[in-house]
PDB file of N, CA, C and O in Angstrom:
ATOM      1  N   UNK A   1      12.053 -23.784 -41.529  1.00  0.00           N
ATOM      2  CA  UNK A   1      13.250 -23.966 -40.734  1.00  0.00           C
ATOM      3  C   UNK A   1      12.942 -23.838 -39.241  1.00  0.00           C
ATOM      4  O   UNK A   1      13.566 -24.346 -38.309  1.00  0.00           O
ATOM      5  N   UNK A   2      11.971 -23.142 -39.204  1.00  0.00           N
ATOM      6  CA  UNK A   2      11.391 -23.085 -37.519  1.00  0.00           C
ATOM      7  C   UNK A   2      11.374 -24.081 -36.515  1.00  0.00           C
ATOM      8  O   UNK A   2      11.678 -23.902 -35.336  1.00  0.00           O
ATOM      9  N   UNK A   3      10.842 -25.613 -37.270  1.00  0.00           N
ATOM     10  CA  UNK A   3      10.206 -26.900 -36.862  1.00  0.00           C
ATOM     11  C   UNK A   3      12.090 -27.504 -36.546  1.00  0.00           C
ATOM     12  O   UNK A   3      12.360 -28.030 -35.466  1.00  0.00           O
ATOM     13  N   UNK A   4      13.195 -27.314 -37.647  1.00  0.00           N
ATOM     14  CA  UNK A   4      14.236 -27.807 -37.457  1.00  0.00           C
ATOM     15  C   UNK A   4      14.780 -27.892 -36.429  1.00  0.00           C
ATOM     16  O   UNK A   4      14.558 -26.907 -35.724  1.00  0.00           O
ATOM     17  N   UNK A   5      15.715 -28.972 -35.771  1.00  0.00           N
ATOM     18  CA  UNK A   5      15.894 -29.118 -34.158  1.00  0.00           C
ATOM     19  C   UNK A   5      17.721 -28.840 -34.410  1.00  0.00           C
ATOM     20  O   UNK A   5      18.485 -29.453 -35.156  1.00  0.00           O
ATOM     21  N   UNK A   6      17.944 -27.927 -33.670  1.00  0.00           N
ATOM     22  CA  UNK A   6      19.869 -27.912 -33.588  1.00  0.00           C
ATOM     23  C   UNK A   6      20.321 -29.175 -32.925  1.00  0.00           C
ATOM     24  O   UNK A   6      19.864 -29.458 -31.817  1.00  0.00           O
ATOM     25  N   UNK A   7      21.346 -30.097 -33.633  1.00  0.00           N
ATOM     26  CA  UNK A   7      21.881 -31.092 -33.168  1.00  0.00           C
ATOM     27  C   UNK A   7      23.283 -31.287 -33.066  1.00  0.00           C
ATOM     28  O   UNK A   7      23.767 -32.390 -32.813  1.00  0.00           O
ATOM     29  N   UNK A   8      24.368 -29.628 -33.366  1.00  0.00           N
ATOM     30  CA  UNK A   8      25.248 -29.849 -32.815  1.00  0.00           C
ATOM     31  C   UNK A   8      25.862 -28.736 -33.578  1.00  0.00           C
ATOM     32  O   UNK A   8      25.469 -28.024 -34.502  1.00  0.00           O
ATOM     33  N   UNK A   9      27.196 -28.842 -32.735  1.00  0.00           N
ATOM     34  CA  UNK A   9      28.384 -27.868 -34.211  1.00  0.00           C
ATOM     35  C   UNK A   9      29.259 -29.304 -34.829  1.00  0.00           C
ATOM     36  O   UNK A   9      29.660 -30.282 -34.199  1.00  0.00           O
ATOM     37  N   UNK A  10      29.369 -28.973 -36.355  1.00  0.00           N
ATOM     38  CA  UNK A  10      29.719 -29.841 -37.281  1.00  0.00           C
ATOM     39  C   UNK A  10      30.986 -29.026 -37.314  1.00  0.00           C
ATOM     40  O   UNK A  10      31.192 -29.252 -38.507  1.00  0.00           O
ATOM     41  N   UNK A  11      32.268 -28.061 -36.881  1.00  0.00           N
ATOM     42  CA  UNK A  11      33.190 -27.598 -36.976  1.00  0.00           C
ATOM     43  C   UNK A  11      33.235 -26.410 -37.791  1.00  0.00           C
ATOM     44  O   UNK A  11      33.697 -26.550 -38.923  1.00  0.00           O
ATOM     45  N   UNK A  12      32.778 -25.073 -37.370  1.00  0.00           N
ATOM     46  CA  UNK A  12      32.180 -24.041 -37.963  1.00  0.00           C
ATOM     47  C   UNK A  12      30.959 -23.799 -38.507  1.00  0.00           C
ATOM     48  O   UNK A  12      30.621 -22.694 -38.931  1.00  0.00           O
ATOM     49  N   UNK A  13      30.191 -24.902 -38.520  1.00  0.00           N
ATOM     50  CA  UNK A  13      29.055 -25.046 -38.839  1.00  0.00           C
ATOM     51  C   UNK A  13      28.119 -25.506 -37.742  1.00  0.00           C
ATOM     52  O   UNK A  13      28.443 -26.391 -36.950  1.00  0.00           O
ATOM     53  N   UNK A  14      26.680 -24.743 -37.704  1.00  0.00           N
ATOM     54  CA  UNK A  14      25.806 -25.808 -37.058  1.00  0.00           C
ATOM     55  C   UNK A  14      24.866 -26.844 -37.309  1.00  0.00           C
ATOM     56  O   UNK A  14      23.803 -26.390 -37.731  1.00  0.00           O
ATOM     57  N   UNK A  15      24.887 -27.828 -37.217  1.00  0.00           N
ATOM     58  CA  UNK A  15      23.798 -28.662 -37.717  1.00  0.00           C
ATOM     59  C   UNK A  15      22.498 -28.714 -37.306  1.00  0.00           C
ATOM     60  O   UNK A  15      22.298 -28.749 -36.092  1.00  0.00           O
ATOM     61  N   UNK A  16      21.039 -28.735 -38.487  1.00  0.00           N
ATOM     62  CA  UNK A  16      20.331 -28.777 -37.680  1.00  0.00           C
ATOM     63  C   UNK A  16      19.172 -30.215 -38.673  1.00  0.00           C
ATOM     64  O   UNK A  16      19.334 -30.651 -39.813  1.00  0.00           O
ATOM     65  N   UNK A  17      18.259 -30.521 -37.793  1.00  0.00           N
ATOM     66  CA  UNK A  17      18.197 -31.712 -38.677  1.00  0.00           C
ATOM     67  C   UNK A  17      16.248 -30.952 -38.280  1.00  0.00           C
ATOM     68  O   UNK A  17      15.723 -30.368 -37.332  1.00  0.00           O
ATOM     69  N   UNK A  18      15.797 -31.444 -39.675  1.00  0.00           N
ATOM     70  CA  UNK A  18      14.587 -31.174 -40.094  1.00  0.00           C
ATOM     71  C   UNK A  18      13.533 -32.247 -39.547  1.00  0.00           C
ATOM     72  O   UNK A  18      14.148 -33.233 -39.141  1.00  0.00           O
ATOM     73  N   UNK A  19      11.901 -32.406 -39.378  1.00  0.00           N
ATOM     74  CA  UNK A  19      11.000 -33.182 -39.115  1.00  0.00           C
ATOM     75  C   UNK A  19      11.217 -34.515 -39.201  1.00  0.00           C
ATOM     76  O   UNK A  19      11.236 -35.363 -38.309  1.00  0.00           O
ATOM     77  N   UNK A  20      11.476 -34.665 -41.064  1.00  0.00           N
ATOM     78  CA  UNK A  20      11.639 -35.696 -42.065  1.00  0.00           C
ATOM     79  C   UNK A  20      13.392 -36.564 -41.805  1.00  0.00           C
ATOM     80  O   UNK A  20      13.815 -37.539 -42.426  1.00  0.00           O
ATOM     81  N   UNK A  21      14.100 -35.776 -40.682  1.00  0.00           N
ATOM     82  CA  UNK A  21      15.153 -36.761 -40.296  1.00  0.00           C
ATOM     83  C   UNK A  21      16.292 -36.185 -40.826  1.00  0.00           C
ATOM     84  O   UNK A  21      17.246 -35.839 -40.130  1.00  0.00           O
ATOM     85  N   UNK A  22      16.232 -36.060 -42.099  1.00  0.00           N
ATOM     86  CA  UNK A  22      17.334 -35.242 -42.690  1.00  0.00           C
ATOM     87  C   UNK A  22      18.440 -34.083 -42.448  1.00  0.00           C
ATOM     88  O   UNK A  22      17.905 -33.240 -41.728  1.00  0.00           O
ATOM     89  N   UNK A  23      19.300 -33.837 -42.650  1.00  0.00           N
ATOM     90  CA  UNK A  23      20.027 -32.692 -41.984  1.00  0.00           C
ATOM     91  C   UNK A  23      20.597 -31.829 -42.771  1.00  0.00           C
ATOM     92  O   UNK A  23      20.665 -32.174 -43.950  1.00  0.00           O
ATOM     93  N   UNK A  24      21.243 -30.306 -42.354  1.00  0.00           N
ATOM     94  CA  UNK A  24      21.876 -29.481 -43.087  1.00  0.00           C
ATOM     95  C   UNK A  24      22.940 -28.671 -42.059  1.00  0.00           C
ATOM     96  O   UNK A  24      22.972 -28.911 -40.853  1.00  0.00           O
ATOM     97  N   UNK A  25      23.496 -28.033 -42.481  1.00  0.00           N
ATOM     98  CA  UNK A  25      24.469 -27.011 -42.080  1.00  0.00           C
ATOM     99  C   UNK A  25      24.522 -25.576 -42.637  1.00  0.00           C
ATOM    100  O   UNK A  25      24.506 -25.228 -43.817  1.00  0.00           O
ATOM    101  N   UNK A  26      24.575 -24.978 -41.756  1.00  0.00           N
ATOM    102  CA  UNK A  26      24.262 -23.256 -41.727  1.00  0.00           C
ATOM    103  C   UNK A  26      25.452 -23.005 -41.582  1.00  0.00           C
ATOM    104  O   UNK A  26      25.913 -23.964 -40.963  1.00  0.00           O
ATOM    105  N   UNK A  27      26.815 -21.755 -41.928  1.00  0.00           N
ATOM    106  CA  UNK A  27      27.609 -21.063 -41.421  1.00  0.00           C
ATOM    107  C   UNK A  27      27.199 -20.058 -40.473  1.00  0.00           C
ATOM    108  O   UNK A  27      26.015 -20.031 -40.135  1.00  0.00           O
ATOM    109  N   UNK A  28      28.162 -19.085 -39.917  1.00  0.00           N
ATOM    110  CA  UNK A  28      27.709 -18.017 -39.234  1.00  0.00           C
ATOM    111  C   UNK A  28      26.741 -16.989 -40.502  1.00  0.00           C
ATOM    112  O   UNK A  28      25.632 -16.506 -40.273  1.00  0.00           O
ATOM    113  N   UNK A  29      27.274 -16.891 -41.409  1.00  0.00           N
ATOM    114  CA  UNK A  29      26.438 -16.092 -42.187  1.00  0.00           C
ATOM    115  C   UNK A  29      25.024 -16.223 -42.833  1.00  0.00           C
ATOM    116  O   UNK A  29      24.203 -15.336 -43.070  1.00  0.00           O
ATOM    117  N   UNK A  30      24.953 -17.741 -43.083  1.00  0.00           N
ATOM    118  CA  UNK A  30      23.519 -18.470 -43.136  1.00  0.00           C
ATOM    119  C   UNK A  30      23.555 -19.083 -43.807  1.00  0.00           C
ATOM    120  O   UNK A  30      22.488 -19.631 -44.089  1.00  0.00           O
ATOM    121  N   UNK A  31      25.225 -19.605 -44.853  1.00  0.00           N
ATOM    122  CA  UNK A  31      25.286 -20.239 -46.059  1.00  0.00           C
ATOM    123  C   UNK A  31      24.856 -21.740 -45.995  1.00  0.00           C
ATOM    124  O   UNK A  31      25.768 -22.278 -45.367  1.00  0.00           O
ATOM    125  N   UNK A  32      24.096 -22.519 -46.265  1.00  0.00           N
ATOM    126  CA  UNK A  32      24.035 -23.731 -46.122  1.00  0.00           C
ATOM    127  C   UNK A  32      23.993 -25.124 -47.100  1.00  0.00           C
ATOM    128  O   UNK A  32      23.921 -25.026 -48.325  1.00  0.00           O
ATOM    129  N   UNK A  33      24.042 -26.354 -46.439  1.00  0.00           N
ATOM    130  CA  UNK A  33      24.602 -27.463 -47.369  1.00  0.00           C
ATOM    131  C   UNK A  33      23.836 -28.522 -46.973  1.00  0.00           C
ATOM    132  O   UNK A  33      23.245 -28.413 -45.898  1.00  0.00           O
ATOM    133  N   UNK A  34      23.708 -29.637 -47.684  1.00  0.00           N
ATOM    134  CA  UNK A  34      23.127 -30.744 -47.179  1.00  0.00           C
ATOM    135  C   UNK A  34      23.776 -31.351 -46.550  1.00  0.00           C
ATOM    136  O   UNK A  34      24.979 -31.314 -46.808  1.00  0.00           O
ATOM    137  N   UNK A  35      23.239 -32.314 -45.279  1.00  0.00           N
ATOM    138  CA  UNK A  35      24.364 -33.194 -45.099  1.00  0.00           C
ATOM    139  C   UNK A  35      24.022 -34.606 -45.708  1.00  0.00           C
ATOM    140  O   UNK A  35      22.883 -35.023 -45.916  1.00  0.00           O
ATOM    141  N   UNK A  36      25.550 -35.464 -46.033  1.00  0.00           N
ATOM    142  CA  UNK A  36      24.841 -37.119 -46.122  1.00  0.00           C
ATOM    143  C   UNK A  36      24.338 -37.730 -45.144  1.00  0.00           C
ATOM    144  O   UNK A  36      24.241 -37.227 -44.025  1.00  0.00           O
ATOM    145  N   UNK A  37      23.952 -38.899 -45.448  1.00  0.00           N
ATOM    146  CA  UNK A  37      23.634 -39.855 -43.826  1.00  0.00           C
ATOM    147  C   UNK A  37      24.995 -40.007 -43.538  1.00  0.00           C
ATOM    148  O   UNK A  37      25.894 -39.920 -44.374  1.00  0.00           O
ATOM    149  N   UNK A  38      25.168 -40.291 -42.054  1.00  0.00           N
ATOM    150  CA  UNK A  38      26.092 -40.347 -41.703  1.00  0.00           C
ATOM    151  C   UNK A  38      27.306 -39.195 -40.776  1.00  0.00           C
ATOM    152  O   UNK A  38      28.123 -39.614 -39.956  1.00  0.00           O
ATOM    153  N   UNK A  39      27.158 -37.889 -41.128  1.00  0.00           N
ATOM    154  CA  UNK A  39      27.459 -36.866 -40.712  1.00  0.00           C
ATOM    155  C   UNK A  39      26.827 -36.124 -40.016  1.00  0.00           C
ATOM    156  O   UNK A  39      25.700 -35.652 -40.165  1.00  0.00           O
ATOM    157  N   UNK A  40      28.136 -35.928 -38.623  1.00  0.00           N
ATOM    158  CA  UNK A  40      27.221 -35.755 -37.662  1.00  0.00           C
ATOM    159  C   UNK A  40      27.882 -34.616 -36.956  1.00  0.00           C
ATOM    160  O   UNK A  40      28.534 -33.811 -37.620  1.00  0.00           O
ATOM    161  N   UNK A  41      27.752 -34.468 -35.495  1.00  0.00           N
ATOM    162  CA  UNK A  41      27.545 -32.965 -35.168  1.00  0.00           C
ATOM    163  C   UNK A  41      28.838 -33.770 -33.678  1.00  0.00           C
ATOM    164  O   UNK A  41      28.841 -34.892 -33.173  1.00  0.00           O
ATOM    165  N   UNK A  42      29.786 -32.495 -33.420  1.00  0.00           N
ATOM    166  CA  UNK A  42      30.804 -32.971 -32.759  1.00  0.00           C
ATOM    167  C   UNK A  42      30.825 -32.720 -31.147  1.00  0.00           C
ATOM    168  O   UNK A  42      31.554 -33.344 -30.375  1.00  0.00           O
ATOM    169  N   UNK A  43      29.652 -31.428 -30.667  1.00  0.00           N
ATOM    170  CA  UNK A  43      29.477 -30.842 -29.694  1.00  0.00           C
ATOM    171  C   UNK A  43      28.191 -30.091 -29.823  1.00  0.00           C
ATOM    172  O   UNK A  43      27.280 -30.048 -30.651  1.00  0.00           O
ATOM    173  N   UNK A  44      28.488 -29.478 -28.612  1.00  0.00           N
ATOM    174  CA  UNK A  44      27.129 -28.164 -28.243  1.00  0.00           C
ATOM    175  C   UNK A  44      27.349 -27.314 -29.768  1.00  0.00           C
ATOM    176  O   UNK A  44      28.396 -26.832 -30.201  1.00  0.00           O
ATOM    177  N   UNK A  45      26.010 -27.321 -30.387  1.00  0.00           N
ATOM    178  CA  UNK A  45      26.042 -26.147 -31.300  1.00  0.00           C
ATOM    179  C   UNK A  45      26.441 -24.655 -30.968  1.00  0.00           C
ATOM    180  O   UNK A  45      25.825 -24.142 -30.034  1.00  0.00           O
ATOM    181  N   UNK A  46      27.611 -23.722 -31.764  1.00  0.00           N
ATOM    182  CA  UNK A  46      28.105 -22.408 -31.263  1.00  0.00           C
ATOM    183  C   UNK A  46      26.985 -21.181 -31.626  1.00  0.00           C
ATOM    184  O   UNK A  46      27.041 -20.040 -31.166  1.00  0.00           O
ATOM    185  N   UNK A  47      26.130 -21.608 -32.402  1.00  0.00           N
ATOM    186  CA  UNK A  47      25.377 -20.386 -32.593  1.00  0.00           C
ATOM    187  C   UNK A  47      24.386 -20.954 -33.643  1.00  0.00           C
ATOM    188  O   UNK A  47      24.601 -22.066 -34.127  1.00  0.00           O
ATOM    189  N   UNK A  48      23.181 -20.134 -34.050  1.00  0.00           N
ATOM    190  CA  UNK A  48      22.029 -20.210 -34.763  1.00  0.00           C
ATOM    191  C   UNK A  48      22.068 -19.420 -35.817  1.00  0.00           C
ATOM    192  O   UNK A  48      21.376 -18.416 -35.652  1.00  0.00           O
ATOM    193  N   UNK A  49      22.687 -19.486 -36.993  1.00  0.00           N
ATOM    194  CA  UNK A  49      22.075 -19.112 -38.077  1.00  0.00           C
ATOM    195  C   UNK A  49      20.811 -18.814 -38.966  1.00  0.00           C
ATOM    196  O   UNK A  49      20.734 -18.275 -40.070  1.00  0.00           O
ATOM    197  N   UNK A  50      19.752 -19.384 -38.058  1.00  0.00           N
ATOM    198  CA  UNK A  50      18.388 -19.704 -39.146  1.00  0.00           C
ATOM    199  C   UNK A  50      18.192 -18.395 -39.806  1.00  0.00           C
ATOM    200  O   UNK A  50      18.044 -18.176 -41.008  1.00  0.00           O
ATOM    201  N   UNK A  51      18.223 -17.311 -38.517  1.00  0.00           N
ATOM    202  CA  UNK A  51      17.810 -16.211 -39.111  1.00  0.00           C
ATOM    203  C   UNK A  51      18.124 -15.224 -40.645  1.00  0.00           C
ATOM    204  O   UNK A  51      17.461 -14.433 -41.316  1.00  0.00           O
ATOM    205  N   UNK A  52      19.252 -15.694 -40.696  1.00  0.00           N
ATOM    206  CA  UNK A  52      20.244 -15.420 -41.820  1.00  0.00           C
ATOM    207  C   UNK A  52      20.382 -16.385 -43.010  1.00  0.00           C
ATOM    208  O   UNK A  52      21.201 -16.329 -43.927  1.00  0.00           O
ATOM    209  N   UNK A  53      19.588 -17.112 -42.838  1.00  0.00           N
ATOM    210  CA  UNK A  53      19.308 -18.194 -44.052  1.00  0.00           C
ATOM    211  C   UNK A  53      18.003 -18.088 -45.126  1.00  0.00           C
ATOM    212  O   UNK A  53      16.813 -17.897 -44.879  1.00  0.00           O
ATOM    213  N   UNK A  54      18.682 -18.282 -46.387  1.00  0.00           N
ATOM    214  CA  UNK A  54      17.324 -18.135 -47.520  1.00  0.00           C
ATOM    215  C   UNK A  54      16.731 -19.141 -47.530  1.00  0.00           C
ATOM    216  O   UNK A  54      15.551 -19.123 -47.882  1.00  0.00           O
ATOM    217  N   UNK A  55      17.531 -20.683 -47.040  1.00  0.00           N
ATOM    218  CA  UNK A  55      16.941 -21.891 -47.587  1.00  0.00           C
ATOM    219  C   UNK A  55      17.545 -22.521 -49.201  1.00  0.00           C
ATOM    220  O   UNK A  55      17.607 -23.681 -49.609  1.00  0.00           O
ATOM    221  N   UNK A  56      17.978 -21.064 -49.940  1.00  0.00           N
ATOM    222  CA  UNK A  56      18.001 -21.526 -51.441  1.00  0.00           C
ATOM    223  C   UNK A  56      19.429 -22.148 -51.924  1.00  0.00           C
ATOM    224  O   UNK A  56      19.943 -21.687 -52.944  1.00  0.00           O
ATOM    225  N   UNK A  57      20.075 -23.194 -51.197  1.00  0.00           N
ATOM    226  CA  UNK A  57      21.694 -23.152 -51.599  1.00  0.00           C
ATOM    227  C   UNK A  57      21.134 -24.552 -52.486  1.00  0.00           C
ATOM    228  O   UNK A  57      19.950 -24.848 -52.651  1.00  0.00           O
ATOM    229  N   UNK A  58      22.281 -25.280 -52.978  1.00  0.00           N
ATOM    230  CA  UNK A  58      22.158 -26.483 -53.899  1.00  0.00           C
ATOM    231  C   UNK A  58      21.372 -27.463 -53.038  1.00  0.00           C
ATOM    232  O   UNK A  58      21.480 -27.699 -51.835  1.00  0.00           O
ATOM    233  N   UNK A  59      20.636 -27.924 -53.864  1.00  0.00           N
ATOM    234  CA  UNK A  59      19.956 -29.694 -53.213  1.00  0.00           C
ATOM    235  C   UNK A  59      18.672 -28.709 -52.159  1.00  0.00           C
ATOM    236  O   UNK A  59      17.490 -29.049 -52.101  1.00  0.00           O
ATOM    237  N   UNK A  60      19.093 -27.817 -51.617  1.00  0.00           N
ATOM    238  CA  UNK A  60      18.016 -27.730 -50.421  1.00  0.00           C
ATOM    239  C   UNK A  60      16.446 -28.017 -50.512  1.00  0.00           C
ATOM    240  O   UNK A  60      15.763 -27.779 -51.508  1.00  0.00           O
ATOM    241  N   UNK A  61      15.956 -28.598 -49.245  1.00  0.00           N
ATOM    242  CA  UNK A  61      14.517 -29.107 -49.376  1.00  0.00           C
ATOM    243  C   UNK A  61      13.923 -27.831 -48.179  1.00  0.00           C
ATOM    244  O   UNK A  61      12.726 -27.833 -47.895  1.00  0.00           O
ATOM    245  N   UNK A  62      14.882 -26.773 -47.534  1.00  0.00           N
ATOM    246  CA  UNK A  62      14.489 -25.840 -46.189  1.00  0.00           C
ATOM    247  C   UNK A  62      13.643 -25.009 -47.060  1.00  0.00           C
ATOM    248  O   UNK A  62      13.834 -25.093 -48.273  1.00  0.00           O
ATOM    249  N   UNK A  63      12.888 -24.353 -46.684  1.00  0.00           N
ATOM    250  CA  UNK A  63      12.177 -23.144 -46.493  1.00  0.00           C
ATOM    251  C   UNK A  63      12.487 -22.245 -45.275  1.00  0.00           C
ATOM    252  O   UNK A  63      12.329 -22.600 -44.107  1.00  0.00           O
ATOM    253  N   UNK A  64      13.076 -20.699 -45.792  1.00  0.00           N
ATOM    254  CA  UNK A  64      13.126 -19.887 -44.663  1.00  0.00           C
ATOM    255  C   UNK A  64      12.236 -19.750 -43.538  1.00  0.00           C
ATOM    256  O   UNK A  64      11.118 -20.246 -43.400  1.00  0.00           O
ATOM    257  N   UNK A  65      12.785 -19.123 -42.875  1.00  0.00           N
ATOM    258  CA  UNK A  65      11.725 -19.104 -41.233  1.00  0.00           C
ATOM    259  C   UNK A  65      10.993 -17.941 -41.893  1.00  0.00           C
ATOM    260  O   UNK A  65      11.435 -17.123 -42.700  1.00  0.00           O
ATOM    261  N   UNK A  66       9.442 -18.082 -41.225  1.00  0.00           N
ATOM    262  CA  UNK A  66       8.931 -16.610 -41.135  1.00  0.00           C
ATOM    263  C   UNK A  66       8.814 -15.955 -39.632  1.00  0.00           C
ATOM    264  O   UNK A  66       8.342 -16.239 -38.531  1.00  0.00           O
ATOM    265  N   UNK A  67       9.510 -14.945 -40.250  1.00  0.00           N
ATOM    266  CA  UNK A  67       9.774 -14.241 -39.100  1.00  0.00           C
ATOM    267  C   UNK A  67       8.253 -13.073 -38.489  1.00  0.00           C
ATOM    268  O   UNK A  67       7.640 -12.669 -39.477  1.00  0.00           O
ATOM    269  N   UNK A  68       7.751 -12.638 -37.380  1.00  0.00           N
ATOM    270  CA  UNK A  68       6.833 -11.675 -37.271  1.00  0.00           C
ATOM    271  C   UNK A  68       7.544 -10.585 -37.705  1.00  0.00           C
ATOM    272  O   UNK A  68       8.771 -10.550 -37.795  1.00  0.00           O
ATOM    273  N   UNK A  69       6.607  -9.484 -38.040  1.00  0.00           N
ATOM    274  CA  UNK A  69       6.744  -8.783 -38.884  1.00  0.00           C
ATOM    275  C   UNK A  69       7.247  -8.468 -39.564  1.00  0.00           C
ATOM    276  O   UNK A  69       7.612  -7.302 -39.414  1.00  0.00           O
ATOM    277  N   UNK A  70       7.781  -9.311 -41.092  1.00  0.00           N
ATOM    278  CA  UNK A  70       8.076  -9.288 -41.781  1.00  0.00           C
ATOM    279  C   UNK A  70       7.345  -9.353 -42.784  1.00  0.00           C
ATOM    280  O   UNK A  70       7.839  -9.315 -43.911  1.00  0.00           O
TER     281      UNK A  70
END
């Protein structure tokens, strides 16, 4: 999730789209979703979730960040 680039807030959500083009959405808490093509991001992203994300929700292709010392 490190490499992933923030490309916006999707309306409580932030979007962030991966190497491979693809995208997802994080809540404030870290819950996340795939997005389809097509869905997109409405403004300045409100905040960064990565940290708070497993990666493991339905469909996901993310791998968590590694964090130092952890």
């Amino acid at each position: 999730m490190d490499e992933d680039r923030v490309v916006g807030d999707g309306g409580g959500v932030t979007i962030y789209q991966r190497p491979d083009g693809s995208r997802y959405a994080l809540d404030r808490q870290g819950r996340g979703h795939e997005l389809c093509f097509g869905e997109g991001a409405m403004g300045p992203a409100r905040f960064d979730a990565r940290d708070r994300a497993d990666g493991a929700w339905p469909g996901s292709r993310s791998r968590p960040a590694i964090r130092a010392g952890v």
